[in-house]
MIROKOL-393698 format. One record per residue: residue in three letters; z, x, y of N, C-alpha, C in turn. Coordinates in steps of 0.2 Angstrom, whole numbers. Atoms other than C-alpha are relative to their C-alpha. Layout:
N
<atom "ALA",<Z,X,Y>,<Z,X,Y>,<Z,X,Y>>
...
This chain:
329
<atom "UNK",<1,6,-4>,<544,82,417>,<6,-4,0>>
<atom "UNK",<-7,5,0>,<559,71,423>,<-4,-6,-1>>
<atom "UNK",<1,8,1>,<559,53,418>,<0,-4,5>>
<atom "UNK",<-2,4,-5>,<559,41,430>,<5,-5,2>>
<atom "UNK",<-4,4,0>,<574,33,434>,<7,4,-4>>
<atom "UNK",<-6,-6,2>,<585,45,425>,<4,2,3>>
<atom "UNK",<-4,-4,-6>,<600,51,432>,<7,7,-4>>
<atom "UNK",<-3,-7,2>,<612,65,430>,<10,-1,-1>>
<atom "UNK",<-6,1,-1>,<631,65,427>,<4,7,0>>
<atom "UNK",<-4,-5,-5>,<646,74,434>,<-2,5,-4>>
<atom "UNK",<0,-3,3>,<645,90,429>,<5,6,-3>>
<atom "UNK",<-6,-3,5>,<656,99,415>,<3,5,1>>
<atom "UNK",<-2,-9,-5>,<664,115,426>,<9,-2,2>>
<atom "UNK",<-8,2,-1>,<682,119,428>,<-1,-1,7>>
<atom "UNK",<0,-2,-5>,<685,115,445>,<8,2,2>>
<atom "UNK",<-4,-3,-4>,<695,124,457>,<3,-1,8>>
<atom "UNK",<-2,1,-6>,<708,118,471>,<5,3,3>>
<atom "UNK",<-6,-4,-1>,<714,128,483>,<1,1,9>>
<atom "UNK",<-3,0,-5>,<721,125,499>,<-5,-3,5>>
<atom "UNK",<5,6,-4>,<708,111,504>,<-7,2,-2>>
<atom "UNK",<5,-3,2>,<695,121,497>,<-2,1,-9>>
<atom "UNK",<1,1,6>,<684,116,482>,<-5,4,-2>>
<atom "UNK",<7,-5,1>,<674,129,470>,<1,-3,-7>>
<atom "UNK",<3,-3,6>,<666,131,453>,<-2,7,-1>>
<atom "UNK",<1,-5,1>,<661,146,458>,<4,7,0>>
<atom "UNK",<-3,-8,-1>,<665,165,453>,<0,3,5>>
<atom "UNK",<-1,-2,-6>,<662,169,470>,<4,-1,5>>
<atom "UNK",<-5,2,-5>,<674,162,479>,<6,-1,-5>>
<atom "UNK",<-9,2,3>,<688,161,466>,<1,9,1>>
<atom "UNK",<-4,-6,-1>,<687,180,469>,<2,2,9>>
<atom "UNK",<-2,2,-8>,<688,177,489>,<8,-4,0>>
<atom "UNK",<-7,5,2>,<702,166,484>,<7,7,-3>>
<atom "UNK",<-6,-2,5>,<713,180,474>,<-1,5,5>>
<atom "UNK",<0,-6,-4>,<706,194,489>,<6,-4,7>>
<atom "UNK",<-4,3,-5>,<713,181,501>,<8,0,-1>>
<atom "UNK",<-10,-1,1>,<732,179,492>,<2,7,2>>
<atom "UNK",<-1,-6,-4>,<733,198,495>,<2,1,6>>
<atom "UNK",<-2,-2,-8>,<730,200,512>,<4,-7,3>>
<atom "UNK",<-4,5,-4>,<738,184,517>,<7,2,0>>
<atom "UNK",<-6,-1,0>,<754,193,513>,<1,6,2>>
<atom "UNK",<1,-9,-3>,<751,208,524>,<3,-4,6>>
<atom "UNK",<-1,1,-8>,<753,208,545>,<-8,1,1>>
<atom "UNK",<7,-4,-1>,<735,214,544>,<-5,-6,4>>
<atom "UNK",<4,3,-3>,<724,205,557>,<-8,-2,-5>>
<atom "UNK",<7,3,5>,<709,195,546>,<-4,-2,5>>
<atom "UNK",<3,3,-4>,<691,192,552>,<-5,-2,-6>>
<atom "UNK",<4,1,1>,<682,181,543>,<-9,-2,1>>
<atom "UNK",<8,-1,0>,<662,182,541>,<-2,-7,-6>>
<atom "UNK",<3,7,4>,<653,166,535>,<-5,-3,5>>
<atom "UNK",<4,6,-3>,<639,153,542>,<5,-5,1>>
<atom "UNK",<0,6,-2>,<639,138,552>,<3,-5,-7>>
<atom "UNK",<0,7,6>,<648,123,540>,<2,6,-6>>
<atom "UNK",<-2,-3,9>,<655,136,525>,<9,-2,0>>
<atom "UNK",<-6,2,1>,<674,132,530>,<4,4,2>>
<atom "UNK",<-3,-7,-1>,<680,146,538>,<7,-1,5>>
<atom "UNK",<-5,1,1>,<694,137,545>,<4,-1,-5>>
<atom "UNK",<-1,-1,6>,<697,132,531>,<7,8,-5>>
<atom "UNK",<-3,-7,3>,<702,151,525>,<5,2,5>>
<atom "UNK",<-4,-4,-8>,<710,156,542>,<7,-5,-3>>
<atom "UNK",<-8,7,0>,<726,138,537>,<0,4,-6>>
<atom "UNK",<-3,-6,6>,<726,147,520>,<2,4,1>>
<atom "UNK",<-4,-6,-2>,<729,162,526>,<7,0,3>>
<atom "UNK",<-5,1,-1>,<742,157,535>,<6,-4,-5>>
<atom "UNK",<-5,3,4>,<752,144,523>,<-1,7,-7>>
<atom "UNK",<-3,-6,3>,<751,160,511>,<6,5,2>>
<atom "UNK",<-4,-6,-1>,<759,172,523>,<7,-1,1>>
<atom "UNK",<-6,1,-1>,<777,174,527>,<2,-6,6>>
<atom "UNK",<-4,4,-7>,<774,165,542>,<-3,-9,-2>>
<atom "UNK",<4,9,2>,<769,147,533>,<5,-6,3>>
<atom "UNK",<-3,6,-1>,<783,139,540>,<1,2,10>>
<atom "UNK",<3,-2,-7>,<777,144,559>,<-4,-4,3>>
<atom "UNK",<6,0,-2>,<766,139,570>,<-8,1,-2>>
<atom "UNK",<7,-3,1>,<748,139,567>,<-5,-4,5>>
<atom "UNK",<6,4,-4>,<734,134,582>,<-6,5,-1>>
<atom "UNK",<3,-4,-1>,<718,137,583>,<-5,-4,5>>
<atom "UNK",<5,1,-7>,<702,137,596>,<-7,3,-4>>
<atom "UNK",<8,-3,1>,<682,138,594>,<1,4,8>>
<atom "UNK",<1,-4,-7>,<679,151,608>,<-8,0,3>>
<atom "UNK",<6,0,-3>,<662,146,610>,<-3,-7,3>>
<atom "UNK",<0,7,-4>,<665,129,618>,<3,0,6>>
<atom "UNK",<-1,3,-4>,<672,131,633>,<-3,5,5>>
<atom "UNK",<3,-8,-5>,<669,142,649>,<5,5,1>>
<atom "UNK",<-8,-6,0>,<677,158,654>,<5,-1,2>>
<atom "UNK",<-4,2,-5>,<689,150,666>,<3,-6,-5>>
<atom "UNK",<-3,5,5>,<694,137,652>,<3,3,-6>>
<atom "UNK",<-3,-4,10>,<696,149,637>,<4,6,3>>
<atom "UNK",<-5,-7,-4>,<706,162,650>,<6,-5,0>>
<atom "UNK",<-7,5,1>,<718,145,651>,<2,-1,-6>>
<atom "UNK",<-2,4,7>,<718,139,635>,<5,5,-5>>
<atom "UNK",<-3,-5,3>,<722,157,628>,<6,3,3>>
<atom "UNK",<-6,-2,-1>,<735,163,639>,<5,-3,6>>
<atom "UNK",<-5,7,-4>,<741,146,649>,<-1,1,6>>
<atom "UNK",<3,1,-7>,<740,145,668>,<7,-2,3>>
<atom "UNK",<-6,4,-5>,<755,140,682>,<-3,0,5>>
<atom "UNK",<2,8,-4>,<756,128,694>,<-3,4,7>>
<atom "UNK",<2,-2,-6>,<744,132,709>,<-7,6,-1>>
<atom "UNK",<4,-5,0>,<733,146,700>,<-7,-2,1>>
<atom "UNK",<6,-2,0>,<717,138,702>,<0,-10,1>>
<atom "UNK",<1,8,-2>,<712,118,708>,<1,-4,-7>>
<atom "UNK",<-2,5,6>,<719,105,697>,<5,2,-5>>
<atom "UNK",<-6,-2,4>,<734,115,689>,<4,-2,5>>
<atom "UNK",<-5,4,-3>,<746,103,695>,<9,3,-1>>
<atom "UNK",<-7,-1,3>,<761,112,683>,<-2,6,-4>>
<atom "UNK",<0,-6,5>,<764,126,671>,<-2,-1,-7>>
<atom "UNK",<1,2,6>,<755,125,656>,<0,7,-5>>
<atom "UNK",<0,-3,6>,<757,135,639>,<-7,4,-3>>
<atom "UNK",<9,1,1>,<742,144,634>,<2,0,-11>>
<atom "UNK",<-1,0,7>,<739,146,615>,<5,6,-5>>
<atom "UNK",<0,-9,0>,<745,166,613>,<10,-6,-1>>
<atom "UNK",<-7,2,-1>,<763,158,618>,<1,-8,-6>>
<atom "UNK",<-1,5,7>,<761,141,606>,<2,2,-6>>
<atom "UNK",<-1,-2,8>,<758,150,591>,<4,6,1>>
<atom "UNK",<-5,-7,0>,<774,164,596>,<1,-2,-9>>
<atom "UNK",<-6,-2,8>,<782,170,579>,<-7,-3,-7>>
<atom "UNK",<3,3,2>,<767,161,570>,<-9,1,-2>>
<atom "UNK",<7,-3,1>,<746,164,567>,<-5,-4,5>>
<atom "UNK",<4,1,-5>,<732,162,578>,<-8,1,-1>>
<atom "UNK",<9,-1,5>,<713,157,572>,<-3,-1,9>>
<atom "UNK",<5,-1,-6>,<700,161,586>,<-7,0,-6>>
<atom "UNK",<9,-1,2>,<681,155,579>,<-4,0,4>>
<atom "UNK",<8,-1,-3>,<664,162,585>,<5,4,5>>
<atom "UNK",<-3,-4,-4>,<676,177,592>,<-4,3,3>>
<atom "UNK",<8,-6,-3>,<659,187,596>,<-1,-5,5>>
<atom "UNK",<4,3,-7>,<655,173,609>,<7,1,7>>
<atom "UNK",<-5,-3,-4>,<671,179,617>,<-1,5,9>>
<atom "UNK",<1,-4,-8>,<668,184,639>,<2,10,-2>>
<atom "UNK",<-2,-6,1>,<669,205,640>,<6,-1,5>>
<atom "UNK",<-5,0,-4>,<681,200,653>,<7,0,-2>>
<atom "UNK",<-5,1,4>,<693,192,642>,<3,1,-5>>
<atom "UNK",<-1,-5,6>,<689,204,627>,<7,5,1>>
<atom "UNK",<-7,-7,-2>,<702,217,637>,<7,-5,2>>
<atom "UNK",<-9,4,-1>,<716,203,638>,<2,1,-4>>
<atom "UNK",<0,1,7>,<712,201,622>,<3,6,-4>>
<atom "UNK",<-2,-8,3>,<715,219,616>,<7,1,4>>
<atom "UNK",<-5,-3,-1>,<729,219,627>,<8,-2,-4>>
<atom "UNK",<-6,2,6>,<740,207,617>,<0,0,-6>>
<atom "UNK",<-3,-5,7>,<736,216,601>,<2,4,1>>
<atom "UNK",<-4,-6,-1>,<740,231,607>,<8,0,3>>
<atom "UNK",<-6,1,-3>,<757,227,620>,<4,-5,-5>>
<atom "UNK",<-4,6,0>,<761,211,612>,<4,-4,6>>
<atom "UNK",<-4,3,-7>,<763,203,631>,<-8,-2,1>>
<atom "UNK",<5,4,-6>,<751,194,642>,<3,-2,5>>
<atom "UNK",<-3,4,-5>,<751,187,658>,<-5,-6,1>>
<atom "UNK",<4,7,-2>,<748,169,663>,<-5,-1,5>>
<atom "UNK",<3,0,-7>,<733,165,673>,<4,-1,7>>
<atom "UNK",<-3,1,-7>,<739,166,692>,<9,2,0>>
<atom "UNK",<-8,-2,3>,<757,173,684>,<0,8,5>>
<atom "UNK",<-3,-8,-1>,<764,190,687>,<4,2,-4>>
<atom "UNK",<-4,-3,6>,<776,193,674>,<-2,-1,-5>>
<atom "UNK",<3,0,7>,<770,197,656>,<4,-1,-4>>
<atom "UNK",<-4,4,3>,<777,187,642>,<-3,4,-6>>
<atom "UNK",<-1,-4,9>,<780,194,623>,<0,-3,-5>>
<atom "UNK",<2,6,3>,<773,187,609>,<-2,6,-7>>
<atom "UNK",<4,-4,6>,<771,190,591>,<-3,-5,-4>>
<atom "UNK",<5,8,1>,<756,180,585>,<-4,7,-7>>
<atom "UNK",<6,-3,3>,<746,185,570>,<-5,-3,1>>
<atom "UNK",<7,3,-3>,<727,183,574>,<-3,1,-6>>
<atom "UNK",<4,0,5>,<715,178,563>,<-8,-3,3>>
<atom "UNK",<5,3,-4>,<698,177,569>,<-7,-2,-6>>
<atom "UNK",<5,3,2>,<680,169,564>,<-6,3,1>>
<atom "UNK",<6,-1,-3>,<663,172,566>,<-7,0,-4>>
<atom "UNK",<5,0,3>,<644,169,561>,<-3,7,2>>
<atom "UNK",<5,-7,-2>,<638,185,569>,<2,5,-3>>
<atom "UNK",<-1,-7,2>,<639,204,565>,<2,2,6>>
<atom "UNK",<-3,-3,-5>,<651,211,577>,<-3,7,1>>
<atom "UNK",<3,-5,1>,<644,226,573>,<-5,2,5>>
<atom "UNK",<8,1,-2>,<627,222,580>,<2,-1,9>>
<atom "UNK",<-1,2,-5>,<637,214,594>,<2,5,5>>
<atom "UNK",<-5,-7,-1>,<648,232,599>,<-9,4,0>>
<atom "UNK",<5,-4,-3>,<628,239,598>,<-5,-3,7>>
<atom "UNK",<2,4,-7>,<622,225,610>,<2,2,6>>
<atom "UNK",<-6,-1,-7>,<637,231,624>,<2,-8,-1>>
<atom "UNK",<-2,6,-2>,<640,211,621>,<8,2,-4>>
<atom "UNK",<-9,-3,1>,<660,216,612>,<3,7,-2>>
<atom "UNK",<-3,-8,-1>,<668,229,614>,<3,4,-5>>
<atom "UNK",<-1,-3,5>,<671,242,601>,<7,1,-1>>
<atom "UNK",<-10,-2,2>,<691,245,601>,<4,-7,-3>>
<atom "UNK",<-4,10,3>,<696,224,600>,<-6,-1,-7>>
<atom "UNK",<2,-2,5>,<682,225,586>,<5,2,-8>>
<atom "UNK",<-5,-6,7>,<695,238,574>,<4,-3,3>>
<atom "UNK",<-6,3,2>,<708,228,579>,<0,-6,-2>>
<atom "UNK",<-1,7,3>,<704,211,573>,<-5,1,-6>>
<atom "UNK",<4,-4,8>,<693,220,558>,<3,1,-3>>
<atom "UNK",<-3,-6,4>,<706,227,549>,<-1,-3,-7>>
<atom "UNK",<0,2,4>,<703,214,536>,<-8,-4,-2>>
<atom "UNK",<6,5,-1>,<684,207,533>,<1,-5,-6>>
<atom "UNK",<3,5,4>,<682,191,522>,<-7,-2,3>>
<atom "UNK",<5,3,0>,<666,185,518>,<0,-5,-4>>
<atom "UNK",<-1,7,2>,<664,167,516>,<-6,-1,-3>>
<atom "UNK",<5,0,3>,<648,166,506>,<-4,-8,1>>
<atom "UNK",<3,6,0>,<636,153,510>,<-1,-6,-7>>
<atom "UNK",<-1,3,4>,<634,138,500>,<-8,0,-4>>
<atom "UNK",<5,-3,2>,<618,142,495>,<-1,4,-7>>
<atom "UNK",<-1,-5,3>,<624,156,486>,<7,1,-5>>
<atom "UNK",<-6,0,2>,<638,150,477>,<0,-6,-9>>
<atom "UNK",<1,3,6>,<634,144,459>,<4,-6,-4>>
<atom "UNK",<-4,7,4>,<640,126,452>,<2,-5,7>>
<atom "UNK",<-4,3,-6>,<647,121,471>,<-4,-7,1>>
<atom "UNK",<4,6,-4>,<633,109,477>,<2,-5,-5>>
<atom "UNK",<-3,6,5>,<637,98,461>,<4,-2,1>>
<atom "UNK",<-9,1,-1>,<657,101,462>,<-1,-4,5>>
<atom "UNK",<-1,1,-5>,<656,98,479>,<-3,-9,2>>
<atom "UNK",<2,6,-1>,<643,83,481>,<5,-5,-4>>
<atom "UNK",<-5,5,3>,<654,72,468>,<9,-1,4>>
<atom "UNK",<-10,1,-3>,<670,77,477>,<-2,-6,6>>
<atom "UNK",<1,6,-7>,<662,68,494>,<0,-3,-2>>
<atom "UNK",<2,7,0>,<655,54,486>,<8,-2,-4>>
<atom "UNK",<-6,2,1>,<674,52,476>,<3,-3,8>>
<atom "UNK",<-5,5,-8>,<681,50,495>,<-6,-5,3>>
<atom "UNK",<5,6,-5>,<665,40,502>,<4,-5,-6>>
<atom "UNK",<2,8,2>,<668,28,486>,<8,-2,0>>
<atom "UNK",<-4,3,0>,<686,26,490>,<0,-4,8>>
<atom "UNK",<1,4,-6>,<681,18,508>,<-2,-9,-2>>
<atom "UNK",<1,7,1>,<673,5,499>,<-6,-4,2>>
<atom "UNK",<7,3,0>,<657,2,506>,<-6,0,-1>>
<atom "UNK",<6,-2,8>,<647,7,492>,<4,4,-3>>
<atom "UNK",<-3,-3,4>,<652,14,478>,<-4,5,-5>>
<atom "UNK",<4,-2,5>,<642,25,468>,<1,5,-6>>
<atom "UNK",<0,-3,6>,<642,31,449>,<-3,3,-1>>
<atom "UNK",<6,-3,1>,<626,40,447>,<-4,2,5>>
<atom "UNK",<5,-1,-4>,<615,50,454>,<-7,2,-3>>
<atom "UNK",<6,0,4>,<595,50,449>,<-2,9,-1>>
<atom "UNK",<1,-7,3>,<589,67,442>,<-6,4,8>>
<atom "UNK",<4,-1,-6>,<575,67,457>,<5,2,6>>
<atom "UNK",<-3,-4,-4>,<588,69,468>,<5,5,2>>
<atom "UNK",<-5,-6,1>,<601,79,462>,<-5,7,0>>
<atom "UNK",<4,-7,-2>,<585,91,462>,<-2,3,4>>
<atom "UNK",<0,-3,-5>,<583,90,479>,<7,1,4>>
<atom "UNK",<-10,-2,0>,<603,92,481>,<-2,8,-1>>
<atom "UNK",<1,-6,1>,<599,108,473>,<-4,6,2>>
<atom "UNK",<6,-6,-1>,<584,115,477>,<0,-1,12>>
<atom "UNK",<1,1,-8>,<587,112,497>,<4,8,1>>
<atom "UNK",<-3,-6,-1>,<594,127,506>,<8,1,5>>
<atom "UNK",<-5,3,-2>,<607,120,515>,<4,6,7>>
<atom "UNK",<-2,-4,-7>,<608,128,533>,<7,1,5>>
<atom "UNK",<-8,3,-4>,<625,119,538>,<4,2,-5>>
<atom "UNK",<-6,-3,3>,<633,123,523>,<3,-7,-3>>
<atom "UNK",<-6,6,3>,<648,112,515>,<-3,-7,5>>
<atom "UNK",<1,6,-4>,<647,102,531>,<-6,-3,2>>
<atom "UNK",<5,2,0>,<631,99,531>,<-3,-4,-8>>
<atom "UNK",<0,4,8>,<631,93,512>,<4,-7,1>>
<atom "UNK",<-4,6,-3>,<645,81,518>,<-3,-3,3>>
<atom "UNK",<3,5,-3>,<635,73,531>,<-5,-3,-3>>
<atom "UNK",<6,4,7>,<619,70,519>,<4,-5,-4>>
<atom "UNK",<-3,5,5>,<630,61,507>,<4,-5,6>>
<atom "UNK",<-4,7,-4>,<639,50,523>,<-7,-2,0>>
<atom "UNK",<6,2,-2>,<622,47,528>,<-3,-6,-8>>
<atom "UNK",<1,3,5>,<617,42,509>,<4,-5,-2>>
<atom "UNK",<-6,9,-1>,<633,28,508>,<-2,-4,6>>
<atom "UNK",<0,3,-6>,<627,24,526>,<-6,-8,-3>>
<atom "UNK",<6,2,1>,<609,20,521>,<-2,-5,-8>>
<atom "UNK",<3,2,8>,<607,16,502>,<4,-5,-2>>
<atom "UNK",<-3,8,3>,<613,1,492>,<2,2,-8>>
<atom "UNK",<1,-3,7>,<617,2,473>,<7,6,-2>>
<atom "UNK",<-4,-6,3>,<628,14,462>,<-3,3,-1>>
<atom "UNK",<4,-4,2>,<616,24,459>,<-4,4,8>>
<atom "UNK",<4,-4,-5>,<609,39,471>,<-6,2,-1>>
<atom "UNK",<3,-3,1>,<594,41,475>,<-5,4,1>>
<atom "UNK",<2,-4,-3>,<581,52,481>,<0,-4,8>>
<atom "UNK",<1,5,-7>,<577,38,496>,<6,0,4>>
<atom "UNK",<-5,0,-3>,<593,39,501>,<5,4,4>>
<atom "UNK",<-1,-8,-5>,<592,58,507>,<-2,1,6>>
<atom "UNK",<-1,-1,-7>,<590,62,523>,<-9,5,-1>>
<atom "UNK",<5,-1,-1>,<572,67,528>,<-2,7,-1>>
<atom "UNK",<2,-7,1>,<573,85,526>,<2,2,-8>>
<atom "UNK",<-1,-2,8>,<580,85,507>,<-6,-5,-4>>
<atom "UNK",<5,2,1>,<566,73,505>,<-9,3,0>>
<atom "UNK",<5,-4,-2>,<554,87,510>,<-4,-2,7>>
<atom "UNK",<5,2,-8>,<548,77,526>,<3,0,7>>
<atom "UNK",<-4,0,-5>,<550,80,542>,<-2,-6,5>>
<atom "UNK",<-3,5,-4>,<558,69,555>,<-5,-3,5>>
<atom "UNK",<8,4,-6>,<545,56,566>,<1,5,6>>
<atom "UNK",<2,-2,-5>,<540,63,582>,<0,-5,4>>
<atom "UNK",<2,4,-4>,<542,53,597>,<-8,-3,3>>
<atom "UNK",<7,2,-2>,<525,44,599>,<-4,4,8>>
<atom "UNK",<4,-4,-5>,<522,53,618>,<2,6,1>>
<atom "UNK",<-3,-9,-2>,<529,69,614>,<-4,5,1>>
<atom "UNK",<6,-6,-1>,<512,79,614>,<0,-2,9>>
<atom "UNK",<0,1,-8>,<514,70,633>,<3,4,5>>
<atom "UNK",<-5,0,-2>,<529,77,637>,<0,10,2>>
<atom "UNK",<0,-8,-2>,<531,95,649>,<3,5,-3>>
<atom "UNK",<-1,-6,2>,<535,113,644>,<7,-3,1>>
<atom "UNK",<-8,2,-3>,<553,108,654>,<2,-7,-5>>
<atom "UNK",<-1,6,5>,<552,92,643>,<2,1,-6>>
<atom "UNK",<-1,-1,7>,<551,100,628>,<6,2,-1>>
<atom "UNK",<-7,-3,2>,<567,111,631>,<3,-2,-1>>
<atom "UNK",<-8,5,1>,<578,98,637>,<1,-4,-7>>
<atom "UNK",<-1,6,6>,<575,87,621>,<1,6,-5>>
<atom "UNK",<-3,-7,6>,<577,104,609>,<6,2,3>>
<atom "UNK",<-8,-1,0>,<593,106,617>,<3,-5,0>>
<atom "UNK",<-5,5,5>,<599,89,613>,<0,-1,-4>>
<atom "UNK",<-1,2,10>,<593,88,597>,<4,6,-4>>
<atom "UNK",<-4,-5,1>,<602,106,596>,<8,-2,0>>
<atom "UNK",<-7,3,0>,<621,98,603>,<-1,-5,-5>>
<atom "UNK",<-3,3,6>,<619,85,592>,<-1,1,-6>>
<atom "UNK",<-4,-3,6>,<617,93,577>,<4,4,-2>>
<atom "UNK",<-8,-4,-4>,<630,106,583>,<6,-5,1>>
<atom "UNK",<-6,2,-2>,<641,90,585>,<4,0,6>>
<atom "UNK",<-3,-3,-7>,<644,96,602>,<1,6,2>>
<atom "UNK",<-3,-5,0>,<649,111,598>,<-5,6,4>>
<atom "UNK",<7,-3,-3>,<638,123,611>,<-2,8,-4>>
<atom "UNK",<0,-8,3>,<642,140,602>,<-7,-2,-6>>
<atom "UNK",<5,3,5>,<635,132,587>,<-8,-4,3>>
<atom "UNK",<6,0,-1>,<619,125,597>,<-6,7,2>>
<atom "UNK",<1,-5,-2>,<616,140,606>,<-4,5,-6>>
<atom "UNK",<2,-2,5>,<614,148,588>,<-7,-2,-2>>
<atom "UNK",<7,3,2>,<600,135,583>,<-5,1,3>>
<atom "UNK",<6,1,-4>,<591,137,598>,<-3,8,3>>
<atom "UNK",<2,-6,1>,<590,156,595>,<3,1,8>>
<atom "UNK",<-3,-4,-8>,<600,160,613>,<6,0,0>>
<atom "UNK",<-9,-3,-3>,<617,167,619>,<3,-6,4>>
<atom "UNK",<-5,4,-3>,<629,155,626>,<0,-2,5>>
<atom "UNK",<0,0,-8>,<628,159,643>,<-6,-1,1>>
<atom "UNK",<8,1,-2>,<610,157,642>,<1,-8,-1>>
<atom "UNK",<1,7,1>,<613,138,635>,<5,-1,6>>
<atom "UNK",<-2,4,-7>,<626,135,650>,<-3,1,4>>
<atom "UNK",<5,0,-5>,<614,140,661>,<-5,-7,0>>
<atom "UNK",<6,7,1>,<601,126,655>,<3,-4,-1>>
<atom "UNK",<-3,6,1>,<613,114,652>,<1,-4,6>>
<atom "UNK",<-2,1,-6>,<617,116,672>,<-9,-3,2>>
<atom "UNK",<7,-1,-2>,<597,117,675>,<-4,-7,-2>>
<atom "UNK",<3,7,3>,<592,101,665>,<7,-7,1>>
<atom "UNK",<-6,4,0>,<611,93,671>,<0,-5,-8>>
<atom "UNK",<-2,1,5>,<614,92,654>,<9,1,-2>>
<atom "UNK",<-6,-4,0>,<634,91,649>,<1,-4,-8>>
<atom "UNK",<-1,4,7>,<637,89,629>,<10,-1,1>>
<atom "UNK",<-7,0,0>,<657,86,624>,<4,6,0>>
<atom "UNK",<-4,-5,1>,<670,99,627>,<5,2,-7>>
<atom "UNK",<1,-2,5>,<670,105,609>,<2,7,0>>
């Protein structure tokens, strides 16, 4: 039986810092020592993890490990923009290829020359632009959109992904050869769920930077809530623990944390319901499940798309069909 009013203090665990990335746990300090390894190969890495675990994160490690740390490093989510925007952004465009290309612009492939290349939510990647893709691993050339001459580039890629490419290559949605060439190396980023000491490590690390802001400070946290810190299941991961704890500086008062000042699902309740929403049409319901979908996505549509249990191209479909447009994310 907890006390009332009782609270819990930091807890006694070596912590480990390592290239922006904080653990207590055996898990990841052995991801940490698979990562120094391969980050000093040529070896194409594809990181596997959930929404919110960090996985850029490992992708900028990887890099400032490898030889190439004093390079170039860009990267791109692939599942925010449309195909005709992420055929640009990857391998640049000249002047006149398509309305509103007023000049020559650079795509990513040619920014990051000599240097690394993070691509996340590669699996939401067009089959179209899978086989560019495959061609600047295999040539090391591409051509710019609306271009004709093939430009040369040596880019380590390192890519990202919440799906099983696997699954994706038995769907027909990614193609099995650009698969084995950006597989050569799998990390798995292990949920935060399943990562032993972290939620503690981690919740004090936020509240250390929320309480150097200044607009509440907090020393303690009550035993009631550090319970529901732990026993939640944490579907966002890292960055979903970080929001909960913005949200508890947002809202609470005191140095002291405490359950009231958790976000309604670590409180075990869930979120009011608009009073006329039993009113509200089939088509009604969508549209409002797909904004509550972008904005817990942050915008990001790959990441709603996920939530709302649909493919990508199925949510730009209904974004157009409810003249829905989140931010270009």
């Amino acid at each position: 039986m907890r006390r009332m009013g009782a609270t819990v203090t930091r807890p006694r665990v070596e912590i480990t810092r390592f290239h922006g990335m904080i653990t207590a746990s055996p898990i990841m300090l052995e991801m940490f020592e698979l990562l120094r390894r391969v980050a000093r190969t040529e070896a194409s890495i594809l990181i596997r993890g959930e929404t919110g675990t960090g996985k850029e994160l490992v992708a900028r490690a990887a890099h400032s490990l490898s030889r190439r740390a004093d390079r170039p490093f860009r990267a791109l989510n692939c599942a925010t923009l449309t195909p005709e925007l992420l055929a640009s952004e990857l391998f640049g465009h000249v002047r006149g290829a398509f309305t509103g290309a007023i000049k020559d612009r650079p795509g990513l492939f040619q920014l990051a020359d000599t240097g690394s290349l993070f691509l996340d939510e590669v699996a939401e990647i067009p089959v179209d632009i899978q086989a560019r893709l495959l061609r600047v691993l295999q040539e090391k050339s591409f051509v710019p959109v609306g271009a004709t001459d093939a430009i040369r580039v040596n880019v380590r890629l390192i890519a990202a992904t919440h799906r099983s490419l696997r699954a994706a290559v038995e769907a027909s949605e990614f193609r099995a050869d650009l698969m084995y060439r950006i597989r050569v190396v799998p990390l798995f980023l292990p949920a935060l769920r399943d990562r032993p000491g972290d939620i503690e490590a981690l919740a004090w690390h936020f509240i250390d930077r929320f309480n150097e802001e200044g607009h509440r400070r907090i020393e303690a946290i009550t035993e009631e809530a550090m319970a529901a810190l732990l026993e939640y299941g944490w579907p966002g991961n890292v960055r979903e623990l970080r929001n909960v704890l913005e949200y508890a500086f947002a809202v609470g008062l005191g140095p002291t944390l405490s359950l009231h000042d958790l976000t309604p699902e670590l409180r075990g309740e869930r979120p009011p319901e608009p009073p006329d929403r039993k009113n509200l049409t089939a088509r009604d319901l969508e549209r409002q499940r797909i904004i509550e979908a972008l904005n817990k996505a942050g915008g990001r549509k790959g990441e709603a798309a996920a939530l709302l249990g649909i493919s990508r191209s199925t949510l730009w479909r209904k974004l157009r069909e409810h003249r829905l447009s989140g931010p270009p994310r």
